[in-house]
TORTIMI-333904 format. One record per residue: x negated, y, z negated of N, C-alpha, C, O, CB in turn; residue in three letters. Coordinates in steps of 0.001 Angstrom, whole numbers, plus 500000, padded with zeros to 6 digits. Atoms other than C-alpha are relative to their C-alpha. Glycine has a CB too. Example, Ala and Ser with C-alpha at 12.3 -4.5 7.8 and 13.67 -1.06 7.14 Angstrom:
BEGIN
499110498810500000487700495500492200499100501200500000498064501181499335500992500027498754Ala
500820498810500060486330498940492860500770501090499270500261502198499101499586500462501415Ser
This chain:
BEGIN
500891500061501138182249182642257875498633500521500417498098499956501371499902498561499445Unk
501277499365500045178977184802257652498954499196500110499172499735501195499821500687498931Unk
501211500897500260175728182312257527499165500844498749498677501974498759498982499791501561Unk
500899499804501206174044182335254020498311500583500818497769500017501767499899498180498985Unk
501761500428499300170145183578254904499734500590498496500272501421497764499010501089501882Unk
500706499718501310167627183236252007498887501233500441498382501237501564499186498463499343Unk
501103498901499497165183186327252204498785499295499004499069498851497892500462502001499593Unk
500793500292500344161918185295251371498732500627499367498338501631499961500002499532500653Unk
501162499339500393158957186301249550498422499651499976497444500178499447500282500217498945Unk
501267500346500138156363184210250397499383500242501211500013500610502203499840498728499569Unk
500679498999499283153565185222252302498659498760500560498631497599500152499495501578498831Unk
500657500709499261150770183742254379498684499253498476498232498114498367499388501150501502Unk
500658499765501212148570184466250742500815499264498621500228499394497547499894501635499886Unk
499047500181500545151530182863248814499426498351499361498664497568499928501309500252501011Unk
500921501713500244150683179359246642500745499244500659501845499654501031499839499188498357Unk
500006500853499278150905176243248365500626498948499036500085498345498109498737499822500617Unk
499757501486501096153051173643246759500348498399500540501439498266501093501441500320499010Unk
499294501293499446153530169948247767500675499202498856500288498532497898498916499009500752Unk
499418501191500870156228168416246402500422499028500462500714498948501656500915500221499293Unk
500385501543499487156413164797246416501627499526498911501797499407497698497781499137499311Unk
498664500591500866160349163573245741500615498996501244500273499100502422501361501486499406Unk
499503501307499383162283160432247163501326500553500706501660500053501780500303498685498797Unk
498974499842500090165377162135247218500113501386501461499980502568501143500313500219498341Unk
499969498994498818165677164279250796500889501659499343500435502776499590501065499050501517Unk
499075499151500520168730166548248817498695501115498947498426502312499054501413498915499026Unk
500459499279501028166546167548245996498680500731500664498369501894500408499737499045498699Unk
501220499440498532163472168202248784500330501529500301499760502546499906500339498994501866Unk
499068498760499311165701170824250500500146501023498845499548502098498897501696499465500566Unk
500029498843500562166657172652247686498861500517498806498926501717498539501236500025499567Unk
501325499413499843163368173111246062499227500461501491499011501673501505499196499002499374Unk
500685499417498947161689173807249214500861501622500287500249502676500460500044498811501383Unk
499107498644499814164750176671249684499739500611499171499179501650499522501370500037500029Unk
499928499123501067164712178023246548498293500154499771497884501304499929500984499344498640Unk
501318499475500315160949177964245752499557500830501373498877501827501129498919498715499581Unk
500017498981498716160632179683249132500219501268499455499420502197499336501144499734501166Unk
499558498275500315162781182588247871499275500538499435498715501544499869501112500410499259Unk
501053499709501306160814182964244976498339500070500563497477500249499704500152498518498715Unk
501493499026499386157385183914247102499016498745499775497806498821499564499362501779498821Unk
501217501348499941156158179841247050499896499572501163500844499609501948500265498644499183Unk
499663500725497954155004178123250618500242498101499302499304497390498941497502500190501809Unk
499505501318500104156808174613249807499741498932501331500433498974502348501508500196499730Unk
500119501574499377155547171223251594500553499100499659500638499013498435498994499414499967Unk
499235501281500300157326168257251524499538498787500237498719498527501119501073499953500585Unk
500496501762499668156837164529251371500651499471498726500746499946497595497958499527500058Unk
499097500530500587158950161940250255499027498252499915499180497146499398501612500265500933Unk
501351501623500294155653159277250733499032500416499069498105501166499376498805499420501581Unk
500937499920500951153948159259247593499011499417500328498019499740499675500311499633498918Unk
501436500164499813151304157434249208499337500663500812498128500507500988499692498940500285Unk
500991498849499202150529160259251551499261500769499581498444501365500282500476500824500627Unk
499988498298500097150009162961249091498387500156499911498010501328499923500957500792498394Unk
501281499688499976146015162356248932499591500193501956498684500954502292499141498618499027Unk
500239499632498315145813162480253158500682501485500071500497502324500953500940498726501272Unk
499242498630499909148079165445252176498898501423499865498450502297500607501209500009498618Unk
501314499303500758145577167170249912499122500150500837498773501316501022499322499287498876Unk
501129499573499459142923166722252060500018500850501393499171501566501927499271498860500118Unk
499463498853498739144741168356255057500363501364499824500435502273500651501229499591500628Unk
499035498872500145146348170824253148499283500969499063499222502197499120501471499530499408Unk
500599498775501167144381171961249960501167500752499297501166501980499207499019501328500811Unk
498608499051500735147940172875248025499401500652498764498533499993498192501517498927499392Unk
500174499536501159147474175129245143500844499014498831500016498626498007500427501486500102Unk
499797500583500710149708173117242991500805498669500849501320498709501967500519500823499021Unk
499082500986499193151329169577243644501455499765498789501298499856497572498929498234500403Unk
498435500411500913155071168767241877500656498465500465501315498227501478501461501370500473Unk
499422500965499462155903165336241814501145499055498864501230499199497645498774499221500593Unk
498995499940500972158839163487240591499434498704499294498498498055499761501636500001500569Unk
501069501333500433157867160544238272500546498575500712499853497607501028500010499708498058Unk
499824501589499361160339157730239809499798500414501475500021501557501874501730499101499711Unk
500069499859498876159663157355243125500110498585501217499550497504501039498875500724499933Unk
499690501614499390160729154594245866498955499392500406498094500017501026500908499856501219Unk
501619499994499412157926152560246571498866500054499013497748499541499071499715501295500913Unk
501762498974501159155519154285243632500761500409498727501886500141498304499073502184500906Unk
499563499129501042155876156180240941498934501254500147497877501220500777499988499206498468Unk
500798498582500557154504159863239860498491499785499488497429500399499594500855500670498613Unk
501805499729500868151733158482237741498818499217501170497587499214501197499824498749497864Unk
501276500235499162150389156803240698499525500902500718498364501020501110500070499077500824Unk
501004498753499009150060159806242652499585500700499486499039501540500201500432500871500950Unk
500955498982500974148598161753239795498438499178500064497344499694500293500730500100498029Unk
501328500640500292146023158851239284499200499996501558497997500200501720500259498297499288Unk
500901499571498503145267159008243351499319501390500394498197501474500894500972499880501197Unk
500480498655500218144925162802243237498951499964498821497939500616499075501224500981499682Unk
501394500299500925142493162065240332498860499553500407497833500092499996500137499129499091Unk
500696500683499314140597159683242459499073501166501086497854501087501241501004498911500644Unk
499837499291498869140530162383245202499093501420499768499466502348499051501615500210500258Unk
500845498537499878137543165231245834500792501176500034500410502209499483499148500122501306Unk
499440498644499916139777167694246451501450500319498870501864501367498375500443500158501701Unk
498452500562500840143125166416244408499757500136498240500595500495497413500368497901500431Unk
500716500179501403140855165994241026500564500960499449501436500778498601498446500071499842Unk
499743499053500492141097169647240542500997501081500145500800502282499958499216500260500031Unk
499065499209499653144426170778241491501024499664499239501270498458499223500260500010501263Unk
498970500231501136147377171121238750501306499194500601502015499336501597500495501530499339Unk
498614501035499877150037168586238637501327500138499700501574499611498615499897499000499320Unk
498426499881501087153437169102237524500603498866500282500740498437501428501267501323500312Unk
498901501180499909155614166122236669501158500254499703501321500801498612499807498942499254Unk
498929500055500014159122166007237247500774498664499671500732497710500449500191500493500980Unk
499499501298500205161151163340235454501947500605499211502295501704498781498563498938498662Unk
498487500359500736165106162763234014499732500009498829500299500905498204500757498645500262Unk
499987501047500901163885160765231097498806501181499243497899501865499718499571498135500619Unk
501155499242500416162129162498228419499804499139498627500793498754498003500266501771499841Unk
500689500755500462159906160599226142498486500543499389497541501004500030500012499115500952Unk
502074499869500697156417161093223661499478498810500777498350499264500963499528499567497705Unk
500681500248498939155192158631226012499510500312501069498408500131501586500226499569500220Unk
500059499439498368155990160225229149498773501025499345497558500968499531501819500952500915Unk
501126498972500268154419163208227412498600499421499607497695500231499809500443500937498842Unk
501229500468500608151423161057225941499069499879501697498049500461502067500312498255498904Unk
500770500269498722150595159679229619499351501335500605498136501522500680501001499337501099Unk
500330498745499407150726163283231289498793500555499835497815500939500476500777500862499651Unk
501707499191500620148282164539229276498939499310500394498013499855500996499667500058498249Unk
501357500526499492145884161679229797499724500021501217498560499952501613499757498810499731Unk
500704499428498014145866162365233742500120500605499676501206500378499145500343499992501593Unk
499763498127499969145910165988233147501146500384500739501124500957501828498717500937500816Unk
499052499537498935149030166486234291499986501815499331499638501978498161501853498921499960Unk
499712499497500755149691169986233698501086500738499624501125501855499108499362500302499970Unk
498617499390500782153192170456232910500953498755500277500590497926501112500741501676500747Unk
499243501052500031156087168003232494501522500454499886501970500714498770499529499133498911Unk
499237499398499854159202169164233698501545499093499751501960498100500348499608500591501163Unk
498457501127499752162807167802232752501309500221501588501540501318502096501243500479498223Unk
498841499846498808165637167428235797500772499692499045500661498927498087500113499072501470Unk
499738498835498730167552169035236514499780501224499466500335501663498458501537500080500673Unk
499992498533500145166245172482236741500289500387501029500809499680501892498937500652499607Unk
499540499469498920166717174624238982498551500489500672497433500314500189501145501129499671Unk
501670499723499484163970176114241536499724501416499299498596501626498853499739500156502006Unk
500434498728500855163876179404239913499307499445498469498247499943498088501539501065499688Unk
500884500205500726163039177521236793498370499426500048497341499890499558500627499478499460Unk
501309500472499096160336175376238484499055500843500198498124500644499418500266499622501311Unk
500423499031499491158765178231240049499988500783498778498931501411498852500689500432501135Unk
500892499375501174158480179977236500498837499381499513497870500020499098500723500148498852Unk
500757501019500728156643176761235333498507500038500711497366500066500250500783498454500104Unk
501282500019499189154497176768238405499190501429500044497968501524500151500386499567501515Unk
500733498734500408153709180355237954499140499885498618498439500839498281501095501167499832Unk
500502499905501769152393179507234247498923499149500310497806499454499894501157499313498520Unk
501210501049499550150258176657235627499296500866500783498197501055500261500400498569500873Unk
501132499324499196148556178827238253499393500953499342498162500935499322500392500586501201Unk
500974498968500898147674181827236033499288499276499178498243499906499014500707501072499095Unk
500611500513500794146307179167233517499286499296499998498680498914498997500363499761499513Unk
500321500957499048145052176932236115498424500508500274497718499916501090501104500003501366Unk
């Protein structure tokens, strides 16, 4: 059997995404697939890191999922809110469950996009492209 290799398109200049999911599986293949697609993917599965993250990292966008073990999504939106550097960097929420609540909350942290699972990373990575040009 041949070995799969993903060819990549992202670049030293390429956006910076940290996504913040519980789930190691779903980690991997966003991080793979938004790779292909010309994104530099970070990982973390500790939602209470992602402001020590931010301030190490400076991601262009963060993607986080809303349940999370431990936390949830809207707390690490409201810590990145808290956060000098986190304040002003676009959010995307990833959730299952879709709801005019969910959507009501989002908006009031600024999230700025609210994504249903399961997509795929090619869809993701359209979404996050729409947030950064608008961003």
């Amino acid at each position: 059997m041949v070995p799969t290799q993903v060819l990549s398109t992202a670049s030293p200049r390429s956006p910076i995404v940290l996504l913040v999911d519980d789930d190691a599986d779903t980690l991997d293949m966003y991080e793979i697939g938004l790779t292909a697609v010309g994104f530099r993917p970070l990982t973390t599965r500790d939602g209470s890191s992602v402001s020590r993250q931010v301030d190490a990292v400076c991601p262009d966008v963060v993607v986080t999922d809303l349940q999370l073990q431990g936390t949830s999504g809207w707390v690490v939106v409201e810590s990145l809110r808290r956060n000098a550097k986190g304040r002003t960097i676009p959010v995307v929420l990833l959730t299952g469950s879709s709801s005019p609540q969910i959507d009501r909350q989002a908006q009031e942290l600024g999230c700025a996009a609210v994504v249903m699972k399961p997509c795929t990373p090619d869809e993701l990575g359209e979404v996050l492209r729409q947030v950064l040009t608008t961003s």
